[in-house]
ZAGU-680116 format. One record per residue (C-alpha): residue number from 1; residue in three letters; x, y, z. Coordinates in Angstrom, 3 decimals. Layout:
% ZAGU-680116
SITE badren kero     east    north       up
SITE    NUM  ALA        X        Y        Z
...
% end
This chain:
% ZAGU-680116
SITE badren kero     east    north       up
SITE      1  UNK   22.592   -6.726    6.081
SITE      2  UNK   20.390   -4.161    4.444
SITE      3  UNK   18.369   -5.182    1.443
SITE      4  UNK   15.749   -3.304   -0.061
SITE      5  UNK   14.140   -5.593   -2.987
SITE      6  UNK   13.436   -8.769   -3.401
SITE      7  UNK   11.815  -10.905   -5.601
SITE      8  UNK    9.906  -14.691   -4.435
SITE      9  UNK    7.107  -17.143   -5.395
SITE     10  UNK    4.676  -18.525   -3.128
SITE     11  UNK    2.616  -21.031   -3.787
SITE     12  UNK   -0.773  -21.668   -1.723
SITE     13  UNK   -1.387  -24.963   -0.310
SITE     14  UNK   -3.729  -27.458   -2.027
SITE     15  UNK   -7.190  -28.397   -0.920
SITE     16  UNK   -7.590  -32.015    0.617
SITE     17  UNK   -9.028  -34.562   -1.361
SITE     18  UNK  -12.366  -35.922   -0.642
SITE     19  UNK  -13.368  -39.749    0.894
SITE     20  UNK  -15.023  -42.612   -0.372
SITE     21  UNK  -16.663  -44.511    2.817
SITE     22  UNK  -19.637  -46.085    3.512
SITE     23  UNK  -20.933  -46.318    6.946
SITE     24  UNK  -20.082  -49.642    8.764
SITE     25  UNK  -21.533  -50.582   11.868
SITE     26  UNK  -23.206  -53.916   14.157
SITE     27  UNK  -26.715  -54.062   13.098
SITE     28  UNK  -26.273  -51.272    9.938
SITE     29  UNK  -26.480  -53.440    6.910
SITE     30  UNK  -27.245  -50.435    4.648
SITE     31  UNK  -25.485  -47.617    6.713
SITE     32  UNK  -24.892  -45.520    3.863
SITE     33  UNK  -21.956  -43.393    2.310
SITE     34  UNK  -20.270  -41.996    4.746
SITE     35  UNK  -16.887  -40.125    2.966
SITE     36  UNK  -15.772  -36.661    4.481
SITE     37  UNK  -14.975  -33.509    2.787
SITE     38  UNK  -11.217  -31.906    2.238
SITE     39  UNK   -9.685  -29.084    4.275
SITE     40  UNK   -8.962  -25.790    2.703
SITE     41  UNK   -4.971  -25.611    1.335
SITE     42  UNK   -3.658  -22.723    3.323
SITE     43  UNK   -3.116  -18.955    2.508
SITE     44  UNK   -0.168  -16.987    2.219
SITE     45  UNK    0.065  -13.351    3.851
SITE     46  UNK    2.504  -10.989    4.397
SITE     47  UNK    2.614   -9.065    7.593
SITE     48  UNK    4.219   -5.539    8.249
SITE     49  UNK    6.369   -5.640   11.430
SITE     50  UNK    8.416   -2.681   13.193
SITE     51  UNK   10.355   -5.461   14.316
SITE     52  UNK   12.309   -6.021   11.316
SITE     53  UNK   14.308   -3.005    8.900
SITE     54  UNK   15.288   -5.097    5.831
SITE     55  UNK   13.845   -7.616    3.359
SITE     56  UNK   17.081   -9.401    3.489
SITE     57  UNK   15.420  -12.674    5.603
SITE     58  UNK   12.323  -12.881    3.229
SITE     59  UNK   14.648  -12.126    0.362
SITE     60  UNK   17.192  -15.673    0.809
SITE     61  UNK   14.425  -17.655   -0.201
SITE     62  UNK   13.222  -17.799   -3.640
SITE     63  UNK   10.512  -20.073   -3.067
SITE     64  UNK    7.561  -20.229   -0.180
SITE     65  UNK    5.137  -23.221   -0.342
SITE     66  UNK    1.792  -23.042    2.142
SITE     67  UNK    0.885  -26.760    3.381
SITE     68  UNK   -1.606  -28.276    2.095
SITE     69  UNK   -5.341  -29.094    3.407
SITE     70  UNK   -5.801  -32.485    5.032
SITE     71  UNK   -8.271  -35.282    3.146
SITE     72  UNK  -11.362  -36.457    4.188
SITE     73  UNK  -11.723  -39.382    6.539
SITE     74  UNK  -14.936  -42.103    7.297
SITE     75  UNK  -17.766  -40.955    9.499
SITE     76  UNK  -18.035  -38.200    7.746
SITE     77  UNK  -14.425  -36.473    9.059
SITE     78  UNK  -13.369  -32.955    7.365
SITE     79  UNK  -10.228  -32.896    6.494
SITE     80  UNK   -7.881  -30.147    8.851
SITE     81  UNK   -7.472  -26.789    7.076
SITE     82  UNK   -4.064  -25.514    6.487
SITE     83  UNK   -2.200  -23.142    8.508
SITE     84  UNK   -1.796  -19.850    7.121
SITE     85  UNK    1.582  -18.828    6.362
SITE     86  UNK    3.012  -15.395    7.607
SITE     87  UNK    5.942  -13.895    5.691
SITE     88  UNK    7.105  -10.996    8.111
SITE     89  UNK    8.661   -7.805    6.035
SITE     90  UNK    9.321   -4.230    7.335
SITE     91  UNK    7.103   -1.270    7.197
SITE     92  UNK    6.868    0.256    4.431
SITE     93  UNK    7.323   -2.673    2.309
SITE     94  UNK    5.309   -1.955   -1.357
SITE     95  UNK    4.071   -5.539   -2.780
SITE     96  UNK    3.635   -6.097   -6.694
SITE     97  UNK    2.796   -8.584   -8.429
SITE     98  UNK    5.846   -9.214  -10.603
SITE     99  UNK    4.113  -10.996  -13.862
SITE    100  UNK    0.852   -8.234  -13.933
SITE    101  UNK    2.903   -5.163  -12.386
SITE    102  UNK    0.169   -3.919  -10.500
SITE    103  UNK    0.029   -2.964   -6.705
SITE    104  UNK   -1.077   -5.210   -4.320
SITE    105  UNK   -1.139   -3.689   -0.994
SITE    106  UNK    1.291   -0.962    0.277
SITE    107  UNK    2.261   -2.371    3.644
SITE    108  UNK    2.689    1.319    5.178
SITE    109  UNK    1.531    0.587    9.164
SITE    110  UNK    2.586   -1.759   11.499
SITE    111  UNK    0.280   -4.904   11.691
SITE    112  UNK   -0.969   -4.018    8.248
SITE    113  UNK   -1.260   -7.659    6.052
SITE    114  UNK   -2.637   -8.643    2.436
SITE    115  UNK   -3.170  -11.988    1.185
SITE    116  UNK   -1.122  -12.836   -1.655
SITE    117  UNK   -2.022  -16.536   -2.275
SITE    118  UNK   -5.321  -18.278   -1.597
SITE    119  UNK   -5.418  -21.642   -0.699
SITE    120  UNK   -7.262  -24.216   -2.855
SITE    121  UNK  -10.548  -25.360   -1.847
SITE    122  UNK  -11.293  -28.997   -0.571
SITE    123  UNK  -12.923  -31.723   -2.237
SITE    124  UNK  -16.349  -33.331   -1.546
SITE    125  UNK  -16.740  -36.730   -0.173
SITE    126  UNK  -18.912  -38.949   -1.571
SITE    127  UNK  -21.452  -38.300    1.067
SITE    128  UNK  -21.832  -35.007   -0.843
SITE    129  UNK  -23.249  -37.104   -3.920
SITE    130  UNK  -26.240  -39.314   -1.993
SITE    131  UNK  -29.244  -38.893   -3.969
SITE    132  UNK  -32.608  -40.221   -4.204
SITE    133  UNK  -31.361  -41.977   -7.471
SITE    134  UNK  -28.053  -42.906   -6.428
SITE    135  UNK  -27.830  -44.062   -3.199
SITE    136  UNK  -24.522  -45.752   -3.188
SITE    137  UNK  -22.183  -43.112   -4.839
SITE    138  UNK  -18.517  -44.791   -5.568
SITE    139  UNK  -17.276  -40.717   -6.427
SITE    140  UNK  -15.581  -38.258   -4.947
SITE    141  UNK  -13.960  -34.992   -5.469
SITE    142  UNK  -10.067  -33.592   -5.876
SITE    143  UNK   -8.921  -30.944   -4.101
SITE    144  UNK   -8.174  -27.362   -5.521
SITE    145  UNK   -4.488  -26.569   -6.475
SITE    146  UNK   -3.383  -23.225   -4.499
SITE    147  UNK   -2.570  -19.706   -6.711
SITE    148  UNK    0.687  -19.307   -7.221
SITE    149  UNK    1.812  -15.320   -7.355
SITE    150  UNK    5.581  -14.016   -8.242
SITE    151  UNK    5.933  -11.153   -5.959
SITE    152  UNK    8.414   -7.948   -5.982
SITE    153  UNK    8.849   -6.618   -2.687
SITE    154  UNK   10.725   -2.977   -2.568
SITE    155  UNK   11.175   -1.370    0.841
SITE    156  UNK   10.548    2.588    1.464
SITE    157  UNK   11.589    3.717    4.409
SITE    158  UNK    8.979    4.997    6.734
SITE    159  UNK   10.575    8.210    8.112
SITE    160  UNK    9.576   11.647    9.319
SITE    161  UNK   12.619   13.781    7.977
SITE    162  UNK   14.899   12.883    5.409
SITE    163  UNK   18.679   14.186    4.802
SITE    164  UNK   19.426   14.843    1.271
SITE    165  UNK   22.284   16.154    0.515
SITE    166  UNK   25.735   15.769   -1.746
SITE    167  UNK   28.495   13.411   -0.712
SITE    168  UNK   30.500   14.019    2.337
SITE    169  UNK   27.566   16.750    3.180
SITE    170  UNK   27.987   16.137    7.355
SITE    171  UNK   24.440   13.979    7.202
SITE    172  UNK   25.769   11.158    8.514
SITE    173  UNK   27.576   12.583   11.969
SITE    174  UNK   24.353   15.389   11.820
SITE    175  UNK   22.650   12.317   12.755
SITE    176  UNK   24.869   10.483   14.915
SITE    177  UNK   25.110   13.787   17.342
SITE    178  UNK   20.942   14.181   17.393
SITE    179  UNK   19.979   10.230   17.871
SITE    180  UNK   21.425    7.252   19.167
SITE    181  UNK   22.183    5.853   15.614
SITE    182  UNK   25.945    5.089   14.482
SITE    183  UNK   26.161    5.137   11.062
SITE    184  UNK   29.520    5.057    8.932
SITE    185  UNK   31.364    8.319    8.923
SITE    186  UNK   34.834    8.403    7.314
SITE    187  UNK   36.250   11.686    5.212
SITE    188  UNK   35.479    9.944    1.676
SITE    189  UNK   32.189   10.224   -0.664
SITE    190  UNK   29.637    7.737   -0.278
SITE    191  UNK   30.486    6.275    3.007
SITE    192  UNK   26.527    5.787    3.151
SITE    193  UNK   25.362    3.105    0.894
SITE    194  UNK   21.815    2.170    3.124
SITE    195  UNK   19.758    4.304    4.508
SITE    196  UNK   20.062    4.339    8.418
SITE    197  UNK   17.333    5.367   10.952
SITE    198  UNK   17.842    7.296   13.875
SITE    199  UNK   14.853    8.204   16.412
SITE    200  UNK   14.908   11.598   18.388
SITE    201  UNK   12.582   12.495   21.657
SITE    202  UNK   11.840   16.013   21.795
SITE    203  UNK    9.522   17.751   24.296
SITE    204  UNK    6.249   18.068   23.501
SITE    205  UNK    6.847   15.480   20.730
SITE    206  UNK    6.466   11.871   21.254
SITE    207  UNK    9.488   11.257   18.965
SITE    208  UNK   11.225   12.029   15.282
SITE    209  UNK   12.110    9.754   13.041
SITE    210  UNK   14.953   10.639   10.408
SITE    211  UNK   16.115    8.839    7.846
SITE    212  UNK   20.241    9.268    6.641
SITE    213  UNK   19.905    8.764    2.840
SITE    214  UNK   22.971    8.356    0.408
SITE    215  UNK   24.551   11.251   -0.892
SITE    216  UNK   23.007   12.500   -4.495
SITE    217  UNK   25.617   13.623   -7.042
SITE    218  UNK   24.335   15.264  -10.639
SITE    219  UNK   22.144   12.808  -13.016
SITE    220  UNK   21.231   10.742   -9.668
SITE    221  UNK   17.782   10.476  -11.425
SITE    222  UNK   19.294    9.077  -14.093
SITE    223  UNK   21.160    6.276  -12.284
SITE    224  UNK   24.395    8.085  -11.317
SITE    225  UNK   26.605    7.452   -8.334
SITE    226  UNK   24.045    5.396   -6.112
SITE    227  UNK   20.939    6.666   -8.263
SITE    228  UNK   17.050    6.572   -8.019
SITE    229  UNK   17.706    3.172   -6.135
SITE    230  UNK   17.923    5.230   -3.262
SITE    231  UNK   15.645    8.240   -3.547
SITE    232  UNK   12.548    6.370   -3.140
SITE    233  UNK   13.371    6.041    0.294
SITE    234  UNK   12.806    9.866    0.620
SITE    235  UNK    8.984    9.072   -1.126
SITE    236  UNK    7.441    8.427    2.804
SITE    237  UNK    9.050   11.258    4.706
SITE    238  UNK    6.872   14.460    5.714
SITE    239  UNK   10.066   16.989    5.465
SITE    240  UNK   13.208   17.067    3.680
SITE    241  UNK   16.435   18.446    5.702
SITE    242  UNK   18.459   19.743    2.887
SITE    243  UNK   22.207   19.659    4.601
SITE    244  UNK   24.667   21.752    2.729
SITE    245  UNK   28.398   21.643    3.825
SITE    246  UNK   30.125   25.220    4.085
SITE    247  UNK   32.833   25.731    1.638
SITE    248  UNK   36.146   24.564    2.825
SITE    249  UNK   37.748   22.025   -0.091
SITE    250  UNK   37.449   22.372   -3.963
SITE    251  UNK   34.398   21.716   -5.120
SITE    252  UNK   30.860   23.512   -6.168
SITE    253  UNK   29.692   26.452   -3.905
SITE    254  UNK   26.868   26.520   -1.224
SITE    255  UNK   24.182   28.026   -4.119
SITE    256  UNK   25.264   25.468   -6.786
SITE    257  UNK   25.602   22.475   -4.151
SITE    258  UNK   21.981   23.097   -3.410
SITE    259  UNK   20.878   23.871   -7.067
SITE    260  UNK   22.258   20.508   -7.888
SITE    261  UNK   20.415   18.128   -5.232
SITE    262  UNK   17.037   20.709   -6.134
SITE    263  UNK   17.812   19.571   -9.809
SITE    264  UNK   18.205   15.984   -9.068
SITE    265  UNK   14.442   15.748   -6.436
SITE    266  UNK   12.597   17.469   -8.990
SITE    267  UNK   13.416   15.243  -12.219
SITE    268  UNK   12.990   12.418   -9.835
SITE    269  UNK    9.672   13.480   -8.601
SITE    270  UNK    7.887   16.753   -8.736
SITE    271  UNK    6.101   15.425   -5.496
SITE    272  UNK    9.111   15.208   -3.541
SITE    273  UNK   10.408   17.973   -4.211
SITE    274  UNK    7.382   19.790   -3.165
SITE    275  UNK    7.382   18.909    0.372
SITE    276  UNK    8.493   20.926    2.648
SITE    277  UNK   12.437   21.736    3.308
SITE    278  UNK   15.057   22.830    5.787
SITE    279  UNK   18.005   24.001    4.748
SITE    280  UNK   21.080   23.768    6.970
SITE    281  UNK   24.437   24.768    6.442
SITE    282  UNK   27.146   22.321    8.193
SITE    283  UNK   30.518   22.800    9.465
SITE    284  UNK   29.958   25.871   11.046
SITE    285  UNK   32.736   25.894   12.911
SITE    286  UNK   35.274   27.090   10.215
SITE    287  UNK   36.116   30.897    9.649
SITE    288  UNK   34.268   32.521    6.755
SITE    289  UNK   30.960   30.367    7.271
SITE    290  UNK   28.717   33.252    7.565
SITE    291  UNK   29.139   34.300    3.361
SITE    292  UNK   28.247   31.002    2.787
SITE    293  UNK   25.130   30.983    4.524
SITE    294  UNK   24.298   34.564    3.211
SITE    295  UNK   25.063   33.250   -0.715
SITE    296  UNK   22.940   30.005    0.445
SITE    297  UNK   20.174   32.235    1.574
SITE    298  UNK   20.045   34.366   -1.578
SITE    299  UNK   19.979   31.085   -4.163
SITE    300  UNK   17.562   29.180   -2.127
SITE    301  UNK   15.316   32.605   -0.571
SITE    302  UNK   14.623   30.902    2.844
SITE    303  UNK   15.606   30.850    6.043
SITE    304  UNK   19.661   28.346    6.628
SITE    305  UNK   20.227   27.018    9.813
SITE    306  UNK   23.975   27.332   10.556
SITE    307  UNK   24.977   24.101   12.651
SITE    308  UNK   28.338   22.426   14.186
SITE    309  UNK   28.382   18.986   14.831
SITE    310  UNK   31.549   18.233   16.086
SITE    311  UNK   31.083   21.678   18.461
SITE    312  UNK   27.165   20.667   19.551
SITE    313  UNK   26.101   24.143   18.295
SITE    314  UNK   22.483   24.855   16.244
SITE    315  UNK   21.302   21.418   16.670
SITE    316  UNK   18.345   22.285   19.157
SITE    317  UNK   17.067   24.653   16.695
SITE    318  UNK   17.205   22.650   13.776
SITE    319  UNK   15.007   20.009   15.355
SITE    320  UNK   12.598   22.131   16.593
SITE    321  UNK   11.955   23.694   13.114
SITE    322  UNK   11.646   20.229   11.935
SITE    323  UNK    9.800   18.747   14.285
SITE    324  UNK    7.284   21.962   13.759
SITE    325  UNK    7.193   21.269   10.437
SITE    326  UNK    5.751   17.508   10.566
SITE    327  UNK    3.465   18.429   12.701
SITE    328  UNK    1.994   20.937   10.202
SITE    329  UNK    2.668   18.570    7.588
SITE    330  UNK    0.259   15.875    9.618
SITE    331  UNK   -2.150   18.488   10.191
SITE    332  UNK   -2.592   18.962    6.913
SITE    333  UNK   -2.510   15.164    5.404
SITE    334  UNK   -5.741   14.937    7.887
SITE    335  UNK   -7.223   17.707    7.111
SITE    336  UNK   -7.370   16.537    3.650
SITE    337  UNK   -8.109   13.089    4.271
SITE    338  UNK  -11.005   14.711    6.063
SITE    339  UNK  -12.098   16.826    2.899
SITE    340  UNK  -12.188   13.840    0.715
SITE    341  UNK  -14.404   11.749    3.165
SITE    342  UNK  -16.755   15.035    3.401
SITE    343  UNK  -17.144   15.268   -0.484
SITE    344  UNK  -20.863   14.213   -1.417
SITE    345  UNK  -21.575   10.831   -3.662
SITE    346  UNK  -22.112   11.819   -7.184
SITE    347  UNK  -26.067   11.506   -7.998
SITE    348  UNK  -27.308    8.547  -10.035
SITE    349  UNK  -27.345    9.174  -13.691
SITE    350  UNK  -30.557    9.578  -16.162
SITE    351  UNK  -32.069    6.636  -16.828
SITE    352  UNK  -31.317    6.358  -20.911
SITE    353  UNK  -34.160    7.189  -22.973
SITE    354  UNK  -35.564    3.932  -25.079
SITE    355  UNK  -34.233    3.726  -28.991
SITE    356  UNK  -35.698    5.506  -31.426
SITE    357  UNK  -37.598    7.591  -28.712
SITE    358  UNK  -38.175   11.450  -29.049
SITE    359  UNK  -35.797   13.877  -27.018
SITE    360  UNK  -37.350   14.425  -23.661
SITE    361  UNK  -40.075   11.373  -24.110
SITE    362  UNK  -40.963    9.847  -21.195
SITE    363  UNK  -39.553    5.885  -20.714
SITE    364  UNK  -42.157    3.606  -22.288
SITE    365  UNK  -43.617    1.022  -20.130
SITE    366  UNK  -46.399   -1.588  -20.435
SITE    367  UNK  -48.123   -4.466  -18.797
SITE    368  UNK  -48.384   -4.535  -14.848
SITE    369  UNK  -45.103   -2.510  -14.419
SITE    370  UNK  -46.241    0.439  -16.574
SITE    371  UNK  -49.845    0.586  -15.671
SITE    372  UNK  -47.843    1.023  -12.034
SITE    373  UNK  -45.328    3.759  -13.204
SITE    374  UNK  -48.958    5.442  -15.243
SITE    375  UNK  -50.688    5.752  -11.945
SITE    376  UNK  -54.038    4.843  -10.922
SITE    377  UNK  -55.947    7.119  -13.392
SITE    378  UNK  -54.331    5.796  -16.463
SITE    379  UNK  -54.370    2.413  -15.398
SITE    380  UNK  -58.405    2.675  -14.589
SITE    381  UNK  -58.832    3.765  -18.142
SITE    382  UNK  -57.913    0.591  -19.342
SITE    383  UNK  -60.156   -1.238  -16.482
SITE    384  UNK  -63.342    0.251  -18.341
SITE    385  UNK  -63.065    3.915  -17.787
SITE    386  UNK  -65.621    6.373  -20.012
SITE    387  UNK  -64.158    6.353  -23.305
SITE    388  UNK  -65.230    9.322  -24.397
SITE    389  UNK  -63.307   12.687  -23.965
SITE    390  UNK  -61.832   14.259  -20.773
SITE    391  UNK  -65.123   15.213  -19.148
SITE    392  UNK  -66.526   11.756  -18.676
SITE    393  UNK  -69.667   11.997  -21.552
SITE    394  UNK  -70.581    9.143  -23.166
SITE    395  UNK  -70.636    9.891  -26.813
SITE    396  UNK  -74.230    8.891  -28.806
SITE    397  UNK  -75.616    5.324  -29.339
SITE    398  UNK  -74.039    3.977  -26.496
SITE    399  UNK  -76.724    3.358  -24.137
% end
């Protein structure tokens, strides 16, 4: 079952208490406090995994609790630290803290973690308290309750092309005919309610993800038909695959069908619909497909793919062109990732001046320090330097 938010609590585990013991032994009358420290409660951290596709396993619990640290023990024993607790989620998984709405770590790679909860630190034993003065200490120290953190996980799928599209668009068997991915296809709207991965090998290409998203429909953005729940799953993908079926049943034209799903990325998120896009025109196998793809050209001026599913025909081109187009995409996320790490450190601003100080006035300064910043001339003045003018003479009656 796919599930793409969920909401939990975790709770870190609790440090161990510290011991009170005194050291007992044959021929030790006065061995001394002996009490061991508490273990640290454990952590909670949530790991990105390619194994998993949905937050739907993470999501049937409400509530995670870390164990807690073990207590102290005689002869000086620490107390065992608890084990850290792994929550597994999918890539792409965005964590928030739910009460403070911020962003804790966007989960993006595989193996990627962030620590959600820390555990509560263990108490002292009352070895920890032996002093000079107090030699026999009867006190000891409580461990350190765990954070506890509300968390809102939502999933984005991590995908290298994305089909957008209207309902009933030909995304879904587009996909089943280029990957090994069966998703629903039936000949009524919205027969895609989660998105569905499929993963292409092309040559020269390790491989091509592409992500089947549900069909949009006018005011989408606004929570229409399946709504903005959905088109933050296009957010990750390099290039959009715009699929536009050719007219063959009432309903808007190639131009408008394309204007409309345009409409609905851009009020959505400027971003997204900045990225770079393919247009295709489906169902290419009916008569009178080639003035559709001429009236699509002239709305959208760029080149349409014409493709067939059900006949197998245009599909090799289509992936090349997209599969050229993510690698020029890449190319140019590292090239600015590159830029960014080459831009210099600003320099260190002025040092402000003192208050009340004239503009342009040097910093005032004085003992040690600002004989030091005065320099060795200055500060030999004031070890018995000629007091008379620049030129060294020693004005009258002072020999």
């Amino acid at each position: 079952m796919f599930r793409d938010e969920a909401r939990i609590v975790v709770r870190a585990g609790r440090g161990g208490d510290g011991k009170i013991s005194f050291r007992r032994e044959k021929c030790v009358p006065k061995g001394g406090p002996d009490g061991g420290d508490g273990g640290r409660g454990a952590d909670v951290v949530l790991r990105a995994t390619a194994q998993i596709n949905t937050l739907y396993d993470v999501g049937r619990r409400p509530d995670y609790d870390a164990p807690p640290g073990g207590n102290g023990g005689p002869v000086d024993r620490h107390g065992a630290d608890g084990e850290t607790l792994v929550l597994e989620v999918p890539v792409g998984t965005l964590v928030r803290d739910a009460g403070r709405g911020h962003v804790l770590k966007d989960l993006a790679k595989d193996g990627d973690s962030v620590v959600v909860a820390r555990g509560g630190r263990g108490g002292r034993g009352n070895h920890a308290f032996a002093r000079a003065t107090r030699q026999v200490p009867r006190i000891r120290e409580q461990g350190k309750e765990g954070e506890r953190r509300e968390l809102h996980l939502e999933l984005q799928v991590v995908a290298d092309v994305g089909l957008v599209g209207l309902p009933n668009a030909g995304k879904s068997t587009f996909l089943s005919r280029v990957s090994s991915a069966r998703p629903k296809i039936a000949a009524y709207p919205f027969t895609t309610v989660d998105p569905v991965l499929g993963v292409v090998a092309m040559p020269g290409w390790k491989r091509l993800v592409i992500a089947d998203l549900p069909g949009l429909i006018e005011g989408a953005h606004a929570g229409a038909g399946l709504g903005h729940r959905f088109l933050r799953h296009a957010g990750r993908t390099r290039v959009l695959l715009h699929l536009v079926a050719a007219r063959n049943l009432p309903g808007p034209s190639p131009g408008e069908a394309w204007a409309v799903v345009r409409s609905e990325l851009e009020k959505h998120d400027p971003a997204l619909a900045a990225r770079p896009e393919i247009l295709v025109l489906t169902r290419c196998d009916l008569t009178g497909w080639e003035e559709d793809r001429e009236e699509l050209e002239r709305a959208a001026g760029a080149r349409v793919y014409p493709v067939s599913a059900v006949a197998g025909t245009g599909l090799r081109e289509v992936l090349g062109a997209a599969a050229a187009a993510v690698q020029r995409a890449a190319e140019d996320e590292a090239a600015e990732a590159a830029r960014a790490k080459a831009v210099p450190a600003p320099p260190p601003a002025d040092r402000p001046a003192a208050p009340g100080a004239a503009p342009g006035a040097p910093p005032r300064g004085g003992g040690r320090r600002g004989a030091a910043r005065r320099g060795p001339a200055r500060a030999g003045a004031r070890r018995g330097a000629p007091r008379g003018g620049e030129t060294g003479e020693v004005p009258e009656g002072g020999r």
